[in-house]
C-alpha positions, 0 to 999 in steps of 0.5 A: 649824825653819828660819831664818825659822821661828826668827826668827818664834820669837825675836821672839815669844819677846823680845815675851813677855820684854818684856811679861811681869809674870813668866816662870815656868821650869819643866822638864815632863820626863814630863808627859803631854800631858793634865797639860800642857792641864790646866795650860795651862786653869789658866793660860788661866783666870787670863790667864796662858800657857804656852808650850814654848820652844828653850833657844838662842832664850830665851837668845838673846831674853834679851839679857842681861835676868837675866845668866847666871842667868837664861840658866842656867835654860834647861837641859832640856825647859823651859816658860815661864808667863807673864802680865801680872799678876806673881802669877798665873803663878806661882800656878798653876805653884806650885800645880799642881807641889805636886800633879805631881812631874813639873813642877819650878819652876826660877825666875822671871824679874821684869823684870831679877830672877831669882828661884830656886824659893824665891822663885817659891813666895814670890811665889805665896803673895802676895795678886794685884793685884786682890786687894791694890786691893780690900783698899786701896779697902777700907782707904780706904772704911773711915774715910769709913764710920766717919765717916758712921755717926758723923755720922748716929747723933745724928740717928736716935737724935732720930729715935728719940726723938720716934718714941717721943714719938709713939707715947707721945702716940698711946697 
């Protein structure tokens, strides 16, 4: 690659480290090229990527974000998964390593945290952000519900008494 072509590269790779809710490292050593779309599909279906990355540029795209932790994690044949949403990334890479033992999760990088394997597991056992919305609407919503049915129930239960009342007189 030449000089501009790496330049090209290291800003796509600061803009990726910049706008990226999390940055999944894995080594792909003796995957195949169809194990790595598929994992790609995966990943596209959940808005995340991936992208296979120069150890120097990441390191260098890094800036110090992580410290030599996360410089330490660029060792290898290295991909990056990366999305907006902190969870899915780490989700698919998480589940698709269960079943490949040829993808090995080095870390996570969250903002200026560095997460190890252990973590980037913990992080993909969590509910996704629009999952954890839901449950919240849904905890909100709840007590309004409650309190309508309750507010409701003594005027259907007059309803129901004089509907019986009619129905008494109409016998």
């Amino acid at each position: 690659m030449d000089k501009a072509g790496k330049a090209v590269a290291l800003e796509a790779y600061k803009q990726v480290f910049a706008d990226a809710g999390v940055i999944v490292v894995t080594q792909y050593s003796g995957l195949t090229v169809t194990q790595l779309t598929d994992l790609r599909v995966k990943l596209k279906a959940e808005g995340a990527n991936l992208k296979v990355i120069k150890n120097r540029l990441a390191k260098i795209a890094l800036d110090g974000k992580g410290g030599d932790a996360a410089g330490a994690m660029f060792v290898g044949p290295v991909a990056i998964a990366f999305s907006p949403d902190p969870v899915a990334a780490s989700k698919v890479v998480a589940e698709f390593a269960k079943g490949n033992d040829k993808l090995v999760l080095v870390g996570a990088l969250m903002g200026d945290q560095v997460l190890d394997q252990n973590g980037v597991k913990q992080l993909a056992s969590l509910p996704s952000l629009d999952q954890l919305r839901g449950k919240i609407i849904g905890l909100i919503q709840a007590p309004a519900t409650k309190i309508a049915g309750v507010v409701a129930a003594p005027a259907a239960q007059l309803a129901r008494v004089i509907g019986a009342y009619a129905n008494k007189d109409a016998a």
